[in-house]
Each structure stands twice: as structure tokens, then as C-alpha cells.
C-alpha positions as CSV (number, residue, x, y, z in Angstrom):
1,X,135.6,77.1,154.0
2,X,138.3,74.6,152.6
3,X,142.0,76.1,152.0
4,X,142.8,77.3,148.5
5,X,144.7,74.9,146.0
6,X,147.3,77.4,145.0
7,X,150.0,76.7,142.4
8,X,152.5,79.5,142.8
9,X,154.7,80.8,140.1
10,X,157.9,81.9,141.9
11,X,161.1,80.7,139.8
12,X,163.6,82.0,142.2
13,X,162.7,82.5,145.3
14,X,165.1,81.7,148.0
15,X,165.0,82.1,151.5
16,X,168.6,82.4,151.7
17,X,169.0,85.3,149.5
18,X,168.3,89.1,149.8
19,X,165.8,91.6,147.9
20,X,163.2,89.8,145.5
21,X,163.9,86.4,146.1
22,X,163.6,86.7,149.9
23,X,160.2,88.8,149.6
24,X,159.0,86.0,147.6
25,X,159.8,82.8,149.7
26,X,158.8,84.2,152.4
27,X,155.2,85.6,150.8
28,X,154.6,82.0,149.4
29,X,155.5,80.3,152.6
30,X,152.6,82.5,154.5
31,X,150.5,82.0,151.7
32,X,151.0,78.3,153.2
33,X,150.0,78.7,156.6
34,X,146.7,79.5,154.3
35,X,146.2,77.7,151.7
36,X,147.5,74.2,150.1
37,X,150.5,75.5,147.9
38,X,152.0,74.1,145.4
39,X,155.7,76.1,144.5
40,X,157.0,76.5,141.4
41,X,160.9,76.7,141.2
42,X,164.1,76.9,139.0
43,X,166.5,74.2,139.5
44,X,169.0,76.6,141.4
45,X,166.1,77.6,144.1
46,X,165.3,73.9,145.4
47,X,168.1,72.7,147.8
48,X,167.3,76.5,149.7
49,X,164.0,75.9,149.7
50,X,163.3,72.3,150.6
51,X,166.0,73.1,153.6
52,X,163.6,76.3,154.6
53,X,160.8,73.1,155.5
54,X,158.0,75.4,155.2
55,X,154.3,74.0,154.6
56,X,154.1,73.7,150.9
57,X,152.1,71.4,149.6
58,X,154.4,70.0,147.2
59,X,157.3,72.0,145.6
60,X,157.7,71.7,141.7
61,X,161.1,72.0,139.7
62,X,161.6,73.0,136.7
63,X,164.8,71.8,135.3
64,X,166.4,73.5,132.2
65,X,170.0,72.6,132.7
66,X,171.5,74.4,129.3
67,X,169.3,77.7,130.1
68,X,170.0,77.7,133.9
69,X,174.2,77.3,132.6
70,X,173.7,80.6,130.5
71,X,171.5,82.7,132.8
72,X,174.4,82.1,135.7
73,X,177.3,82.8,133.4
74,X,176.1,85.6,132.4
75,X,175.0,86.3,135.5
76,X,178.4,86.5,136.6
77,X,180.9,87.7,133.5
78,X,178.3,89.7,131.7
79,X,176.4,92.0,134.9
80,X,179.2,91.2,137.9
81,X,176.3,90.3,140.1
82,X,175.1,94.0,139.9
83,X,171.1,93.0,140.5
84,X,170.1,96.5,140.4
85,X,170.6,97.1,136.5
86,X,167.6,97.3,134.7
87,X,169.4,95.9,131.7
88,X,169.7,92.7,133.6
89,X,165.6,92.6,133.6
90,X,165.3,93.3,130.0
91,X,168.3,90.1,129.5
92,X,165.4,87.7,131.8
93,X,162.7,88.2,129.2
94,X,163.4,84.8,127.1
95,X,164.3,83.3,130.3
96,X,160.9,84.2,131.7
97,X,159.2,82.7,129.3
98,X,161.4,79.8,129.0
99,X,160.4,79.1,132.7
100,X,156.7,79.8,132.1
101,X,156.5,77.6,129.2
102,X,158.3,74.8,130.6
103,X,156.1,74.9,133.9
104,X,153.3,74.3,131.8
105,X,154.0,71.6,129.7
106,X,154.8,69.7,133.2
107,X,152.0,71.1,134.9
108,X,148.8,71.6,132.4
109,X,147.5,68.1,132.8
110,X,147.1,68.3,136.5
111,X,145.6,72.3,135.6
112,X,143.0,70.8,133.7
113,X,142.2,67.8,136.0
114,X,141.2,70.7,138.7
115,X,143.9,69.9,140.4
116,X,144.2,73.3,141.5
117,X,141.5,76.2,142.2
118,X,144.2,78.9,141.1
119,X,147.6,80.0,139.5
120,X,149.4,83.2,141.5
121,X,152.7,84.2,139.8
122,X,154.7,86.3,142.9
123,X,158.1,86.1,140.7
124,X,159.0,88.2,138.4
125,X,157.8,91.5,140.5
126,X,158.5,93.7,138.0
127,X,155.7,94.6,135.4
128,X,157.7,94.6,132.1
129,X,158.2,91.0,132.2
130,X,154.6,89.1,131.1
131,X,153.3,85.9,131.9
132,X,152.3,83.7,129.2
133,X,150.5,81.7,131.7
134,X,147.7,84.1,131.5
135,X,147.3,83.2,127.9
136,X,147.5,79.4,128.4
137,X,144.9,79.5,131.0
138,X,142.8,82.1,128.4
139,X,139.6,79.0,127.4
140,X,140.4,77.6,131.2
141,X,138.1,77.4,134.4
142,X,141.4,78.3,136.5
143,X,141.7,82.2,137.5
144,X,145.4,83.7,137.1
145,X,146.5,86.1,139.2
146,X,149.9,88.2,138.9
147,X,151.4,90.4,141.6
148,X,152.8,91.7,143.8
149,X,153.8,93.9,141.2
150,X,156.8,96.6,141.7
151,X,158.1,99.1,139.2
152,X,157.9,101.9,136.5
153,X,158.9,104.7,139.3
154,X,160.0,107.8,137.3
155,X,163.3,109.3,137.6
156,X,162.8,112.2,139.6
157,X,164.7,115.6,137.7
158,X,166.9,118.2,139.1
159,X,169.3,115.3,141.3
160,X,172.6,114.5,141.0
161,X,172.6,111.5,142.2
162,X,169.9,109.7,140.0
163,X,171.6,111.7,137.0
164,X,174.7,109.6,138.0
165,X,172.9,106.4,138.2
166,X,170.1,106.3,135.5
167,X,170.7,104.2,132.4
168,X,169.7,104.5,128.7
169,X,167.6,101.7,128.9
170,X,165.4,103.5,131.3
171,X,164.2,105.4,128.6
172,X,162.5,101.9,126.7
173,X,161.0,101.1,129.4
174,X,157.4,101.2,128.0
175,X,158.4,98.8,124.7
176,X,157.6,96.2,127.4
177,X,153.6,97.0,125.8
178,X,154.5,95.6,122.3
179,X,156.5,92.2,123.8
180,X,154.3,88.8,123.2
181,X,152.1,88.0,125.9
182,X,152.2,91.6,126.9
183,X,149.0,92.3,126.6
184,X,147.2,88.9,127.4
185,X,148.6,89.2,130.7
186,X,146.9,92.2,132.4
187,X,144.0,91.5,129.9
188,X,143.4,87.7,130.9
189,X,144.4,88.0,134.4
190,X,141.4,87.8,136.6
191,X,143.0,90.1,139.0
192,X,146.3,92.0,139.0
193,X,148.1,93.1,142.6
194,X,150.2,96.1,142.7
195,X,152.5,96.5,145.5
196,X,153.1,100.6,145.3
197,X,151.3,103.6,144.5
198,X,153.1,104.1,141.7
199,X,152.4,100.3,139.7
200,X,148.4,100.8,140.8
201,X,148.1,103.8,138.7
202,X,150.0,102.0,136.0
203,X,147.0,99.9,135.7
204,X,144.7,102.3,136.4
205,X,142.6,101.0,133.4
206,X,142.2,97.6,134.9
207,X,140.6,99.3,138.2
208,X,138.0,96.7,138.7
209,X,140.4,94.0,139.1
210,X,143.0,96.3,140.4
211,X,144.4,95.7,144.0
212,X,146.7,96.7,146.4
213,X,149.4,94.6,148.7
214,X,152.9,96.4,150.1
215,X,155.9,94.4,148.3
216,X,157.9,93.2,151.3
217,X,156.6,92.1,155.1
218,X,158.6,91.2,158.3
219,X,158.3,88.8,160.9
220,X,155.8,88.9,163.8
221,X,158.9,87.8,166.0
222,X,161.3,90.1,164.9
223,X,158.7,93.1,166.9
224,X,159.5,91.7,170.6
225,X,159.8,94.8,173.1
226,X,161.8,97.7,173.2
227,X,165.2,98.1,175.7
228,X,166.2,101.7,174.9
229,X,166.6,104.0,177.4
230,X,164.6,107.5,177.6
231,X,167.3,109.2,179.0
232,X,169.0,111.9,177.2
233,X,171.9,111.0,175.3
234,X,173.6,111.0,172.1
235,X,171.0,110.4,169.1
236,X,171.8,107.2,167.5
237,X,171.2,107.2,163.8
238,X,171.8,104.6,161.1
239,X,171.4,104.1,157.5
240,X,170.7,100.6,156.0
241,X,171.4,99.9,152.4
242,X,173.8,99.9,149.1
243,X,176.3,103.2,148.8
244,X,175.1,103.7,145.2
245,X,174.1,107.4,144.1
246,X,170.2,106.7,144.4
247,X,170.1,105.7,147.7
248,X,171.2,109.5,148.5
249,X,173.3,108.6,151.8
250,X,174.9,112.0,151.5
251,X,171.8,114.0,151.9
252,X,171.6,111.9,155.1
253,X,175.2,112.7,156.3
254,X,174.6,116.4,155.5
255,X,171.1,116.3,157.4
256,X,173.0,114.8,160.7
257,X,176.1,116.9,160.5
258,X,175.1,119.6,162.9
259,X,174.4,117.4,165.7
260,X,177.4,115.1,164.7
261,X,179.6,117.8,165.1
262,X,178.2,118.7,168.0
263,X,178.4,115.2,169.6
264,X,174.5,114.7,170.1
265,X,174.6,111.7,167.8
266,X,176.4,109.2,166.3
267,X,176.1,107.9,162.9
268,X,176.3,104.5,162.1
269,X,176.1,103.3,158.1
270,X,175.4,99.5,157.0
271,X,176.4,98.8,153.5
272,X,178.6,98.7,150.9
273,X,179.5,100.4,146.8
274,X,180.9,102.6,144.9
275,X,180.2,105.5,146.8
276,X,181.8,104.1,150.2
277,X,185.5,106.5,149.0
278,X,182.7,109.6,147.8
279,X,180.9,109.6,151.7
280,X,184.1,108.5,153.5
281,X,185.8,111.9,151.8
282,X,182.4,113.9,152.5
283,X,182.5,113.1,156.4
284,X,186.3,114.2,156.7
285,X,184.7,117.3,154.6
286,X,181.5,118.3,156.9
287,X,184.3,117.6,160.4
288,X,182.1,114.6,161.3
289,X,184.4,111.5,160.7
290,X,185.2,110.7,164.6
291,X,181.3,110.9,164.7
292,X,180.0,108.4,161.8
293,X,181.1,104.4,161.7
294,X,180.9,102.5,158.0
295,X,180.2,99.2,158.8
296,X,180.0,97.5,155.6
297,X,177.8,94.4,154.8
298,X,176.7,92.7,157.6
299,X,174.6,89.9,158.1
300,X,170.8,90.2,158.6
301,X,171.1,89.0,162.0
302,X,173.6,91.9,162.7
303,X,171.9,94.4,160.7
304,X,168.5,93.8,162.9
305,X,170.7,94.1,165.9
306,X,172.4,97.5,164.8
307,X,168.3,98.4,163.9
308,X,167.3,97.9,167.2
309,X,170.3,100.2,169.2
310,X,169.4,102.7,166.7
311,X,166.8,105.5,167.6
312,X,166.4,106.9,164.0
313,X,166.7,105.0,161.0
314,X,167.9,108.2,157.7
315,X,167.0,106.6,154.8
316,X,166.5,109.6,152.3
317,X,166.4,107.6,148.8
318,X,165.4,109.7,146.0
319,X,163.6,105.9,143.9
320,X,163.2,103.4,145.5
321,X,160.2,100.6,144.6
322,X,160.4,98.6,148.1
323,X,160.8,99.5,150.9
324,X,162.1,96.0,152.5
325,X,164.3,97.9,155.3
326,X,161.7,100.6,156.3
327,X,159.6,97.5,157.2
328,X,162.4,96.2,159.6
329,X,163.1,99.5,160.8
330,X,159.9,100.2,162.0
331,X,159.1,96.9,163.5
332,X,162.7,96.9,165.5
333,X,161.8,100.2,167.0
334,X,164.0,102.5,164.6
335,X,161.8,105.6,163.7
336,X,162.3,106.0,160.1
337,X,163.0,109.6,158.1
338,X,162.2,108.7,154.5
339,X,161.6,110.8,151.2
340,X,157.9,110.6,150.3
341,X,158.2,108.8,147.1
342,X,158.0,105.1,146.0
343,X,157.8,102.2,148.7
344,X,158.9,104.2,151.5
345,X,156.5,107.1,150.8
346,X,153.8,104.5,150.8
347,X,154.7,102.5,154.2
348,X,155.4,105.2,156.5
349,X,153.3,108.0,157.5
350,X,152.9,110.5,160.7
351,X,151.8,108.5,163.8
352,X,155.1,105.7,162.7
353,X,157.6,108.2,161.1
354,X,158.6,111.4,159.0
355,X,158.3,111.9,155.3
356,X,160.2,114.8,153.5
357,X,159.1,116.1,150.5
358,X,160.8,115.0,147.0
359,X,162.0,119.0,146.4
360,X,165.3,119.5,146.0
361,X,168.9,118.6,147.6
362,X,169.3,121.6,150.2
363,X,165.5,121.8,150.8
364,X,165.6,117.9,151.6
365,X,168.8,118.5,154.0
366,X,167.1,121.3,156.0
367,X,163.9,119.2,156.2
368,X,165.5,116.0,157.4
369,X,167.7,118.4,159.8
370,X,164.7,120.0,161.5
371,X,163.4,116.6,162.1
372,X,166.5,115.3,163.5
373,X,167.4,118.1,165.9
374,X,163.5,118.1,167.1
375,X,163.9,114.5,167.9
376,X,167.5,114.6,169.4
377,X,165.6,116.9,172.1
378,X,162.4,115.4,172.7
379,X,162.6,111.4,173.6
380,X,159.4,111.0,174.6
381,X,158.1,111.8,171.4
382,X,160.7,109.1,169.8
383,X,159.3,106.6,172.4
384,X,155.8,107.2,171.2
385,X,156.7,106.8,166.9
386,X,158.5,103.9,168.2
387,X,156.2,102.4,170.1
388,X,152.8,103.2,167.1
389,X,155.2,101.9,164.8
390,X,156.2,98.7,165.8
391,X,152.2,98.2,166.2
392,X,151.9,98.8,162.9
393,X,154.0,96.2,161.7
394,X,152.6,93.9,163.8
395,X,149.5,94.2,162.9
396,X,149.6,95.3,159.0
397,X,153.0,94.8,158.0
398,X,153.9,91.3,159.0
399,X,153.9,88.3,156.4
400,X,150.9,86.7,157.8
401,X,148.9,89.9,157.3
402,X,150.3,89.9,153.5
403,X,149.4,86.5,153.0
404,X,145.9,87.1,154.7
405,X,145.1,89.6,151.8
406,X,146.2,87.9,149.2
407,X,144.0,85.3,150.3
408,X,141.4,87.4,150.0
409,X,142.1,88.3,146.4
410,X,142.5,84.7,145.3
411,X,139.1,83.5,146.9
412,X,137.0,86.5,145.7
413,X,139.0,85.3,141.9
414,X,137.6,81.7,142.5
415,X,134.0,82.8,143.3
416,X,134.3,82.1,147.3
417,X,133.8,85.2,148.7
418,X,133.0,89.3,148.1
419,X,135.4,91.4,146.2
420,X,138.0,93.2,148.8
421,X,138.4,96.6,149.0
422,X,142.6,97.1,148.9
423,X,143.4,100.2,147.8
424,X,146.8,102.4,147.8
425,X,147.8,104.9,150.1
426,X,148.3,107.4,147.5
427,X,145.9,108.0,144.7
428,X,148.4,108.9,141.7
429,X,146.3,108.5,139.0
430,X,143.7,111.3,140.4
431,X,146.5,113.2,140.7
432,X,147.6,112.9,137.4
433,X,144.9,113.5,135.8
434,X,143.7,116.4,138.0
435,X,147.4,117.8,136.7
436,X,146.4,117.2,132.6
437,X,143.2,119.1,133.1
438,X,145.0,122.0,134.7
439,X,147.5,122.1,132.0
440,X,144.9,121.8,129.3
441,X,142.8,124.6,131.0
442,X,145.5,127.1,132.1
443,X,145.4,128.9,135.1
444,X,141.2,129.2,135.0
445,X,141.8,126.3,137.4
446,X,143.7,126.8,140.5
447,X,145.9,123.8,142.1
448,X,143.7,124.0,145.2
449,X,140.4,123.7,143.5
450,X,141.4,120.9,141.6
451,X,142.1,118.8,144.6
């Protein structure tokens, strides 16, 4: 069977950069190795890419100078680089569509010349941003597909530390429904790829075109063999990621404390915010200061080395959609503790790692305890997670194996092949539902019955 033509929506990805722009080079350039890709880009994504030299069939910019001007500006005076806002998403709607609209006035010749056997947009993840592209391509022979989409987690009640961090605008969150090309999108697209749990039962109503894909991947490479020792010794635990309230570093600290003051483990954190003075003050609190290093922000090439002197990766974020540094942690031999909800709840599970349950602060502190003294004393049971989980990301987790079922989506889209069976790890709309008809029918139904 011939490669795929592929033209790739993916504005700005960058290999060079961190979070969604990473995930998305890197998805498109294994898509590549594939398929005959044409990238779409933003002016500001080229020079990164087109230095990257990966196997693209051609790469496509889309210049808009005056836009591009105003985006980085405000970008800069307006959100202070803070990425993680969601009001900077709701500012990239016109810009979206700006992008969209401008690819295809220089593209839709060459679209309807057959040029290519399908349009993928990878970039925006999230779902409250459309694609008009769906509705350009509406009286078309050429499928669109949109996804990996990430997004819509809920805020999860009774914590202080999303309390600290959740903004008003969380709560419009679903006037995304009545934006133009809203609608067309998920309705036109031939199929629709969900990267968590949590986006596939968003579109639970488009369940025959509905599939699933992780958001991140890692590389094959990075999962080379394993040099720690089994000998006893000090437990070495690390955290990855931004000191900001939802990330919860604090419940991890508290979880470690008694064999930090103890001197069975160390503690080493990688990252930087505003809650580096809250966590400093909270080790001198707990005793454990002489035990725990802050590291700050380190460069990915460090941060995989720290990874792979690390026994136990403590990652107990209380919302978060991805799970990009799970995926490293497992495939550099760090056995990762996670809270079992969003990205991380969907990657890891028992023969790789531990999930706690999304409770309540003390009740996740003595889980994540338990689990830490149990593994402090009982290497050979560290050895074998380790070991099962850098498998697993060899084998499932890896860029190649994103790319491969992606694949798989676009040619059963185009008519090649039979429709693939991807489905989530977690089946939250069942749940859901089972939940409304227990609530509608009182207690004639027990919880247990129901499931």
C-alpha cells in the first residue's frame, strides 16, 4: 500500500520548545517516517523546524506578519509567558482561524487537484478552539481529521490547591459550543482523536468516529538499559514539573517526609514558580530540608539524566491533561506514583506504576506514603515496575507507535483499510451515566449493581 499524502495542520509546533509544541513536531515528524507529509506552519515555527531536517514532504508557511506582531506582544506584556492560563486559549481563537483561513486560500487549489488524500490538524490540542477547515472541506472528496485532542478535565472539589489556581474563565468553558465553526468541526470531521479519557467521553456522541491516541510519546532511544544498583540504600525520589498549586508538590513532600527524616531517601525537585518560597518554608517545617534539593529548571538533557538516578518519580497532580513527564519517567526507569485522574491516570497502571485515588489531601498523603515506605524496603519489586515499564514505552508509548495509530485512523478515513479499534483506558461516559440513573432512581440501585 502507497504512503498517505498528509497535509498536517500544526501552526506552531517546534521542536525546540516544551509542552504542546514539542508533542506536535515530534507526532508530525513520526507521522513522516509514514506517510508523505506536508507541514503546515506559522512564520515563527520555520527556522526550528527546517533546522530539526526531519522527513517532511514539503513544509508550508503561512506568513501573517501584522497578526504574528500582535500574538507575540501580547504574548509577552499582556500573559508574561504564563502558557498555562486558559484565558490565553480563549485570546487564540481569532488567531486560530486567522491561521486556518489563510492556509487555505494558499493551499485549496492543490486540495482540490488531489494533491493530498487527507487534512490532520494536530495543533490546536485543545477542543474549544474549532477548525474551520472542516467546513471548507464540507462538499470535498478529502477526509479531515482533528486530534489529538486534550482538555475539559473538571476541577476536582474539596482542594486547596486547585481552589488557589482555578480562574473565572473556567467556568465558560462550554460557550466554546456556540463559537462559528463550532459545530461543523466534530460534525464534518470524518474522524475525531481524543488523547485522554476525559476528551473521549466529551464526544461520546460521535462514538463511531470516536478514537483514542495518548497526547505525548518519547523516544525509542531515550529507553536504553538500566545502571541502578539493587542494593539497599537511600530511596531516591524526584518530582518533575512547574511549582504552581495544581501540580500538588506538597502532598508529595508530606508523602516522603517520614523516610526523609529518617534518611532512607532523598528528595530531589526539578522545576520552578510561585510556590518554590511556599515548599522551601514547608520542608524547614516537616525537619526535611537537609534531605530535599530544589533544582530549578534544567534542561531536558539534565532532567532525563536526574530521571534516570531516580528510583521513584512523586508526581501527585490533582489536573493534569498530559502526562508528557510520566512518559519519560517510565521509559528512563523512574517508577512513577501518580493521582489517578487525567493523563497520568490514563498512562500508568499496576504492572508500570502506582495510582492513588483522587480522595482527599491527608487520604492522598497516607496512600502515597504506604507506597513509598513499601518500596524503600523491597528493591526487587522496584526492579521489576522498572523493568515492565520501560517495556511499555517501548513498545506502546514511543512516537513511532503514536504515529503507527494514527496512521491507522487516517487510512481507514480514506477508504484503505478496516476501521481500528482504539479505545480509552477508562470508560467515563459509562460511568457517568451509570451515576445519572442512580441519582434519578435513589438508592433502589446500589453502586455495585450498577457497575
Amino acid at each position: 500500500m502507497s504512503p498517505l499524502r498528509v497535509l498536517v495542520l500544526a501552526p506552531d509546533c517546534n521542536p525546540e520548545g516544551v509542552s504542546m509544541p514539542y508533542v506536535t513536531y515530534f507526532h508530525a515528524a513520526a507521522l513522516a517516517q509514514l506517510n508523505d507529509v506536508t507541514l503546515v506552519v506559522r512564520t515563527p515555527s520555520e527556522e526550528p523546524v527546517r533546522r530539526a531536517d526531519a522527513p517532511f514532504r514539503a513544509i508550508e508557511v503561512i506568513r501573517m506578519p501584522l497578526l504574528d506582531r500582535l500574538y507575540a506582544w501580547s504574548l509577552r506584556r499582556i500573559f508574561k509567558y504564563n502558557y498555562d492560563t486558559q484565558a490565553l486559549t480563549a485570546f487564540s481563537y481569532p488567531f486560530s482561524l486567522a491561521f486556518e483561513w489563510q492556509a487555505w486560500r494558499q493551499l485549496r487549489r492543490r486540495i482540490f487537484a488531489g494533491e493530498f488524500d487527507v487534512v490532520l490538524r494536530v495543533m490546536p490540542m485543545t477542543p474549544v478552539l474549532p477548525s474551520p477547515f472542516a467546513f471548507f472541506l464540507r462538499n470535498g472528496r478529502i477526509p479531515f481529521v482533528i486530534g489529538p485532542l486534550n482538555g475539559g478535565l473538571p476541577w476536582p472539589p474539596g482542594f486547596s490547591q486547585l481552589e488557589k489556581q482555578r480562574e473565572w474563565i473556567a467556568n465558560l468553558r462550554h460557550v466554546y459550543r456556540y463559537l462559528p465553526f463550532a459545530r461543523s468541526t466534530y460534525r464534518r470531521a470524518a474522524a475525531i482523536i481524543a488523547a485522554s479519557s476525559q476528551t473521549y467521553s466529551e464526544f461520546a456522541g460521535y462514538g463511531d468516529k470516536l478514537f483514542f491516541v495518548p497526547e505525548p510519546g518519547i523516544a525509542r532511544s531515550l529507553c536504553y538499559g538500566d545502571s541502578r544498583s539493587l542494593e539497599p540504600g537511600k530511596l531516591e525520589l524526584i518530582f518533575v514539573g512547574g511549582l504552581v498549586p495544581r501540580k500538588a508538590c506538597d502532598l508529595g513532600l508530606r508523602a516522603a517526609a517520614p523516610l526523609l527524616r529518617t534518611d532512607l531517601a532523598r528528595f530531589t525537585i526539578v522545576g520552578d514558580g510561585p510556590e518554590r518560597n511556599r515548599l522551601e518554608q514547608l520542608t524547614r517545617d516537616l525537619g526535611i530540608e537537609k534531605a530535599v534539593v530544589f533544582c530549578g529548571w534544567l534542561s531536558h538533557a539534565n532532567v532525563l539524566r536526574r530521571l534516570r538516578s531516580a528510583d521513584v518519580f512523586v508526581f501527585p497532580s490533582l489536573r493534569d491533561n498530559g502526562a508528557g513527564v510520566v512518559f519519560e519517567a517510565l521509559g528512563t526507569g523512574a517508577v512513577p506514583v501518580v493521582a489517578d485522574f487525567g493523563g497520568p491516570g490514563d498512562i500508568v497502571h499496576p504492572a508500570v506504576g502506582f495510582k492513588v485515588a483522587l480522595t482527599n489531601e491527608n487520604d492522598i498523603v497516607a496512600q502515597m506514603e504506604k507506597i513509598l515506605t513499601e518500596l524503600a524496603h523491597n528493591r526487587d519489586r522496584l526492579g521489576q515496575l522498572r523493568r515492565q515499564g520501560m517495556a511499555y514505552v517501548r513498545d506502546c508509548l514511543s512516537w513511532e507507535a503514536k504515529a503507527e495509530r494514527t496512521t491507522r485512523v487516517l487510512n481507514w478515513v480514506s477508504g484503505r483499510t478496516p476501521k481500528p479499534r482504539l479505545s480509552p483506558p477508562k470508560d467515563l461516559h459509562s460511568r457517568r451515566a451509570d451515576s445519572r440513573m442512580r441519582d434519578s432512581l435513589g438508592a433502589n440501585i446500589p453502586s455495585s449493581q450498577a457497575s
